[in-house]
C-alpha positions as CSV (number, residue, x, y, z in Angstrom):
1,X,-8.2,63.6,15.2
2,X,-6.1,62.4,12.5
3,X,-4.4,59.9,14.8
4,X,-7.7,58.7,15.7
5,X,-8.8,58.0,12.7
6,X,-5.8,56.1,11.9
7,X,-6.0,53.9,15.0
8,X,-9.7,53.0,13.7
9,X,-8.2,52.2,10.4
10,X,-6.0,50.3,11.3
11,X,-8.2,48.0,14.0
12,X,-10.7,48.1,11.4
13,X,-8.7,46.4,9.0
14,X,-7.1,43.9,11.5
15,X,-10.4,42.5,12.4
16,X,-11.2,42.5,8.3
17,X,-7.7,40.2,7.6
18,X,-8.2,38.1,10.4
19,X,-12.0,37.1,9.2
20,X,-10.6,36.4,5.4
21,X,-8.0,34.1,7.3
22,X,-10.2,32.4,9.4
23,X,-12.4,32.3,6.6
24,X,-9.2,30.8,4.3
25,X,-8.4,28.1,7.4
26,X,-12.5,26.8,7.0
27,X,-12.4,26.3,3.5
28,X,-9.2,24.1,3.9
29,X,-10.8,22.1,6.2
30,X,-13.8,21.8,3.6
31,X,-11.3,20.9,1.2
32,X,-9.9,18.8,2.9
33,X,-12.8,16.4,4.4
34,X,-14.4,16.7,0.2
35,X,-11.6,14.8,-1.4
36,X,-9.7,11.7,-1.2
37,X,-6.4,9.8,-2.2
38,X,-3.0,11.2,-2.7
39,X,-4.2,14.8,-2.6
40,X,-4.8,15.1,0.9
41,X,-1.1,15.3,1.7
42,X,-0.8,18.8,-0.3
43,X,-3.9,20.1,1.6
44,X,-2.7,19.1,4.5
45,X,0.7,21.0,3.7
46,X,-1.0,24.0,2.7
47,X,-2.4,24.0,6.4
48,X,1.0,23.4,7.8
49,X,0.7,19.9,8.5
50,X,3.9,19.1,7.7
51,X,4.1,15.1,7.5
52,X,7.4,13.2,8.2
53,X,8.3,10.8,5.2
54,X,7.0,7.3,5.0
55,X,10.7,5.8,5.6
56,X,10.8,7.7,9.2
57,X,7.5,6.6,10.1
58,X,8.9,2.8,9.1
59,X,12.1,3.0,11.1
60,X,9.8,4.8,14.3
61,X,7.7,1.4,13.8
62,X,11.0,-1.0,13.9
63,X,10.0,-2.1,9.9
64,X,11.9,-2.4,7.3
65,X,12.1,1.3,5.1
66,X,12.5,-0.7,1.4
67,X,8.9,-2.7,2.5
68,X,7.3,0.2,-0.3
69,X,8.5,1.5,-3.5
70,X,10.8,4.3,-3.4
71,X,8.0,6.4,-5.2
72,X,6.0,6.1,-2.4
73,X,6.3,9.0,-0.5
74,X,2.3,10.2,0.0
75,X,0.5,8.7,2.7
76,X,-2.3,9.0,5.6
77,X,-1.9,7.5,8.8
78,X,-5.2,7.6,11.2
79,X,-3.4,7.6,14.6
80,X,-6.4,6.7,16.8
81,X,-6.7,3.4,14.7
82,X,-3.5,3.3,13.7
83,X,-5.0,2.4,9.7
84,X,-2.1,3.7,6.8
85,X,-2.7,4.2,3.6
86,X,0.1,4.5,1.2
87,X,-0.2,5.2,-2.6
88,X,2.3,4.3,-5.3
89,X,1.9,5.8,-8.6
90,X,1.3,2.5,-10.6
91,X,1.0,-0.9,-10.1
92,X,4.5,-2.4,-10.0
93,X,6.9,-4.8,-8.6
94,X,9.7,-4.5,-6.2
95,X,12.6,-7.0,-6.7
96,X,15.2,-7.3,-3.5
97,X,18.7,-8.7,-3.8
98,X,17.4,-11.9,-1.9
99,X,15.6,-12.6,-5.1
100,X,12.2,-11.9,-3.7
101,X,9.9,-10.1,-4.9
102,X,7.1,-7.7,-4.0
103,X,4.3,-6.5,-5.9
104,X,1.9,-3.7,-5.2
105,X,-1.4,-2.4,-5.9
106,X,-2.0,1.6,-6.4
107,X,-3.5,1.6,-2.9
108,X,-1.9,-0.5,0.1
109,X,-3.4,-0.3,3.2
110,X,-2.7,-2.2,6.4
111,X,-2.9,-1.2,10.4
112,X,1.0,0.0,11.3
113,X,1.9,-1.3,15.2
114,X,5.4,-1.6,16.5
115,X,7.2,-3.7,15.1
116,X,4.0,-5.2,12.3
117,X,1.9,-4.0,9.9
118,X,-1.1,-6.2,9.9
119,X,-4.6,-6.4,7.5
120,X,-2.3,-5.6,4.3
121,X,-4.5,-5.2,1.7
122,X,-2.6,-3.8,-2.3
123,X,0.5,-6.3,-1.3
124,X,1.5,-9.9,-3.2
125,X,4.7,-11.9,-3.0
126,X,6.2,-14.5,-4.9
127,X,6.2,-18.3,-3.0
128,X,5.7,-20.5,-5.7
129,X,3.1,-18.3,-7.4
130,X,1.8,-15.4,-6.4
131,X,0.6,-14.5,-3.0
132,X,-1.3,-12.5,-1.0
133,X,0.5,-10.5,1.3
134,X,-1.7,-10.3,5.0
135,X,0.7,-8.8,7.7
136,X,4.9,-7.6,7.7
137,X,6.3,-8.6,11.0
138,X,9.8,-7.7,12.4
139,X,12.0,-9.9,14.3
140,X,15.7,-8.9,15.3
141,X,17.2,-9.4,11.7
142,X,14.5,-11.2,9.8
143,X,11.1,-10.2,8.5
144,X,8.0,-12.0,8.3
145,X,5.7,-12.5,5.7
146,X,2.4,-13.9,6.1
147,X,1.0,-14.9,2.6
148,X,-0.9,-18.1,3.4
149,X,1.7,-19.7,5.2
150,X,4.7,-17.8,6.8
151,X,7.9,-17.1,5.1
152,X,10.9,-15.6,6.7
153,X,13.5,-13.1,4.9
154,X,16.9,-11.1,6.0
155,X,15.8,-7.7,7.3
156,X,18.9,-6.7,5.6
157,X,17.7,-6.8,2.0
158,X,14.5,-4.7,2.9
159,X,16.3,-1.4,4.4
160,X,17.5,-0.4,1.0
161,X,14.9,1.7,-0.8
162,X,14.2,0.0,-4.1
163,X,12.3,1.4,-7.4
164,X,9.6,-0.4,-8.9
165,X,9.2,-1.9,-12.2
166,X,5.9,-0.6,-13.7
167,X,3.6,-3.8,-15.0
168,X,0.3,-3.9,-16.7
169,X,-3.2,-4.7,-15.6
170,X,-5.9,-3.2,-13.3
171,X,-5.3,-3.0,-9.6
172,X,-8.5,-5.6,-9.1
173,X,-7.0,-8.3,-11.0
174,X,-3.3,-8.2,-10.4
175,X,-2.8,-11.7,-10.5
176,X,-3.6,-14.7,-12.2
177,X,-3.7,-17.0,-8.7
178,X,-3.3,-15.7,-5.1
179,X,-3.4,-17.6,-1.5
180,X,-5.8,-16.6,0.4
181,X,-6.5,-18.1,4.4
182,X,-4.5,-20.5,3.5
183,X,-6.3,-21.9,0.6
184,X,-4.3,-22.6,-2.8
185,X,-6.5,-21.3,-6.0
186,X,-5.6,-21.9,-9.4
187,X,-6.7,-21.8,-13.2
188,X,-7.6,-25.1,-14.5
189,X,-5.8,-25.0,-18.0
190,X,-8.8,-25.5,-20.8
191,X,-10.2,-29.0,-21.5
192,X,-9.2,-30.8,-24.6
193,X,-10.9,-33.9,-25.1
194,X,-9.6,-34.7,-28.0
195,X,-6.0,-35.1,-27.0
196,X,-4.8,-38.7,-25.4
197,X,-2.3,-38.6,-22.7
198,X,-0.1,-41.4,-24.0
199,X,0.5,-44.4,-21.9
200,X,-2.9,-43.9,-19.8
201,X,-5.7,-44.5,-22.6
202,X,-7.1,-41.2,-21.0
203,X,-8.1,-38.0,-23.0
204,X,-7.2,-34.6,-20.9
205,X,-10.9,-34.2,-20.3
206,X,-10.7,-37.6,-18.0
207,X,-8.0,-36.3,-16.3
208,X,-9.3,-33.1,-15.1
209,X,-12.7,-34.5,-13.6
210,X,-10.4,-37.2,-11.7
211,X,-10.3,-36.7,-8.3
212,X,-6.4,-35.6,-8.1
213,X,-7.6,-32.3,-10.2
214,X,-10.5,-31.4,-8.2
């Protein structure tokens, strides 16, 4: 009898551990569809989801691993649409021993392929002034960077991971001017019609409603 009563004890509280589990695993899931942003690589953790480092999934997409701050190690990657999501602790820049220069928003997004990471959004470079990053492409040793027009850069100095400097400023106005489709954009330094430009008989005012400054 006593054995009996055992064996029911025992199934009984099986069945009980494997409903608090089952009930653990659905409020992970919960959790994890409820919240956005960098915490969804712990959840995803805690649910043994173990995700491979950003660098890896770089060098498995023939890019660059120094193309993201060294602090950015927490990401999502949708693998139907191929969308990744990285985050970066602050807004900072990124300089490379080819004196270029990368600067990032909190947020970067783009759509990873082999070999590209296309619809960058979060990413700026440094041609002249400040420009907006749209696609990464890899080509034997060089990479290219679309940021209005295409510029071209030795792989080399982007497989070295790299910290970022820390800068100031909100992640919706990063920059003062940008390049976007192509099209230069920049501030118009402030009207002073008082001041002659001299050897033109023409006050600054005149000179910014000419056609040249339009």
């Amino acid at each position: 009898m006593d054995q009996i009563l055992n064996k029911v004890g025992a199934y009984w509280i099986g069945q009980k551990a494997n409903k608090e589990m089952d009930s653990v695993g659905d409020d992970f899931n919960s959790l994890s569809t409820s919240i956005s942003g960098g915490s969804k690589w712990l959840v995803n953790k805690l649910k043994g989801k173990m995700q491979k480092p950003l660098t890896e999934l770089l060098k498995e997409h023939d890019l660059a691993i120094g193309i993201f701050p060294r602090d950015s190690t927490n990401y999502e990657l949708n693998e139907e649409t191929g969308k990744l999501i990285v985050y970066i602790p602050s807004i900072c820049e990124v300089g490379y021993r080819d004196t270029s220069v990368l600067r990032f928003s909190t947020v970067v997004t783009g759509y990873l392929e082999k070999g590209k990471l296309a619809g960058i959004e979060g990413m700026k470079t440094k041609v002249m002034i400040w420009a907006k990053v749209t696609c990464i492409t890899s080509d034997g040793g060089k990479l290219h960077f679309t940021a209005g027009m295409k510029k071209s850069r030795n792989r080399n100095a982007y497989e070295v991971l790299r910290d970022g400097t820390e800068i100031g400023g909100s992640k919706d106005d990063m920059l003062d001017s940008e390049i976007t489709a192509g099209k230069l954009r920049h501030r118009r330094p402030p009207k002073r019609s008082f001041m002659v430009v001299v050897g033109t008989g023409m006050g600054l005012d005149d000179i910014w409603s000419s056609p040249a400054y339009r």
